[in-house]
C-alpha positions in Angstrom: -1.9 -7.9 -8.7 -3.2 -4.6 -10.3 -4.4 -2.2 -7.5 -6.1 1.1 -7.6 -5.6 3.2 -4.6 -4.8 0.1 -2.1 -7.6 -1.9 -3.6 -8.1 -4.5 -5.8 -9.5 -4.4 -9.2 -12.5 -7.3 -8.3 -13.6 -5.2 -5.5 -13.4 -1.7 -7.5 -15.7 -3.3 -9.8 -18.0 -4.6 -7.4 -18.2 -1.2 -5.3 -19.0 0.5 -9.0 -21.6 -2.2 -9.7 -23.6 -1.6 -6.1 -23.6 2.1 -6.4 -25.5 1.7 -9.9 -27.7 -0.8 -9.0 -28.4 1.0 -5.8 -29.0 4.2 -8.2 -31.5 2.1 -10.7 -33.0 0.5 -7.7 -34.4 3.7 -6.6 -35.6 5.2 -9.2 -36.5 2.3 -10.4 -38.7 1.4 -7.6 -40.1 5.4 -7.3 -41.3 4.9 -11.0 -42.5 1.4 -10.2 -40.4 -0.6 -12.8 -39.4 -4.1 -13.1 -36.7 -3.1 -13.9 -35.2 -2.0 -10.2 -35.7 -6.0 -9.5 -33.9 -7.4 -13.0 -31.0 -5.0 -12.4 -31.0 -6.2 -8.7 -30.7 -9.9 -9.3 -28.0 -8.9 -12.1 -25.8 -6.8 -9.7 -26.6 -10.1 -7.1 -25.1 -12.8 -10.0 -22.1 -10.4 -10.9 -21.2 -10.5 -7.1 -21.4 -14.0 -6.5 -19.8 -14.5 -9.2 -16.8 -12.6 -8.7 -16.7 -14.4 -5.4 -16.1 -17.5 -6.8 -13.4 -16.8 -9.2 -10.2 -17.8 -7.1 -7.4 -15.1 -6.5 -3.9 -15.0 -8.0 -1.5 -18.2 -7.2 2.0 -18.0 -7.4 2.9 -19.8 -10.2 6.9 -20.2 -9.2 7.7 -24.0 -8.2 7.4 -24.5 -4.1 10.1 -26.3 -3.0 10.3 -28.8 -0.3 11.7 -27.0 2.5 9.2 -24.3 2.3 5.8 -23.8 4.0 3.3 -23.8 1.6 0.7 -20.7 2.9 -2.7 -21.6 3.0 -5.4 -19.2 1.6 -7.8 -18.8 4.4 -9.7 -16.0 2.9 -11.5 -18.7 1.0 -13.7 -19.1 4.5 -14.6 -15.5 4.5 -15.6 -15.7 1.3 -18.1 -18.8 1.5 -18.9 -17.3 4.7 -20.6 -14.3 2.6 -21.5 -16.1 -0.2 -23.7 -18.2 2.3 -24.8 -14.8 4.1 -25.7 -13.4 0.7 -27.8 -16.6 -0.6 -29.6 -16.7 2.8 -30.6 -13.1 2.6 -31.7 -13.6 -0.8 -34.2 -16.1 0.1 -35.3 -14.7 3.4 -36.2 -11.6 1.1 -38.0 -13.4 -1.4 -39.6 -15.3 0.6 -40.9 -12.0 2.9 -41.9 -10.0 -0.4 -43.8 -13.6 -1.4 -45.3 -13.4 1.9 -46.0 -9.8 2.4 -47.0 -8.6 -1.2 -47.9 -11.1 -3.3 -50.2 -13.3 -1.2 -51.9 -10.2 0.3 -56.1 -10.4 0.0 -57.5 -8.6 -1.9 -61.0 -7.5 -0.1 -63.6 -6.4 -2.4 -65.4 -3.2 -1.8 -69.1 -2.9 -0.7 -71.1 -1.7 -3.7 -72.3 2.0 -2.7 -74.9 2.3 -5.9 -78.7 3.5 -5.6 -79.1 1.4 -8.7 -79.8 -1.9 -6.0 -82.2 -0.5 -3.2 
């Protein structure tokens, strides 16, 4: 398994990835772009995507006699693949909520035009 300075490849990428979108997000959202939210959901899909793509496997023959290991980081990983898909929604569903079912109230006409 290729490393760079005690960590993997996968996770290199995915540090490198939020520190962008983080960086797009910002200004993105100061010049009030879409394009903060596209890059966003992008740098979301790349993630959960890389968390599906299994890990290396030995790909020696086990033998009998020998314990095969379990991999038991795959519960960690569903574990934050469901805290990331649950976030998701509860953050959609607050900006729904919040900004795009807010009322708009109309303003009282202030015209000498009508008296």
């Amino acid at each position: 398994m290729t490393t760079v300075g005690n960590i993997g490849i996968g996770l290199l990428l995915l540090i490198i990835i939020w520190i962008i979108t983080l960086i797009v997000f910002v200004v993105g959202v100061k010049l009030q772009s879409n394009i903060s939210w596209i890059v966003l959901g992008s740098a979301t899909a790349i993630t959960i995507l890389l968390l599906i793509i299994p890990t290396d496997r030995k790909t020696q023959p086990v033998k009998e006699s020998e314990i095969i290991d379990k991999d038991y980081l795959i519960i960690y990983k569903n574990l934050f693949l469901g805290f990331l898909v649950f976030s998701a929604l509860i953050g959609f569903v607050s900006f729904f909520v919040l900004h795009c079912i807010e009322p708009i109230r109309p303003k009282p006409i202030k015209s000498s035009f009508y008296q």
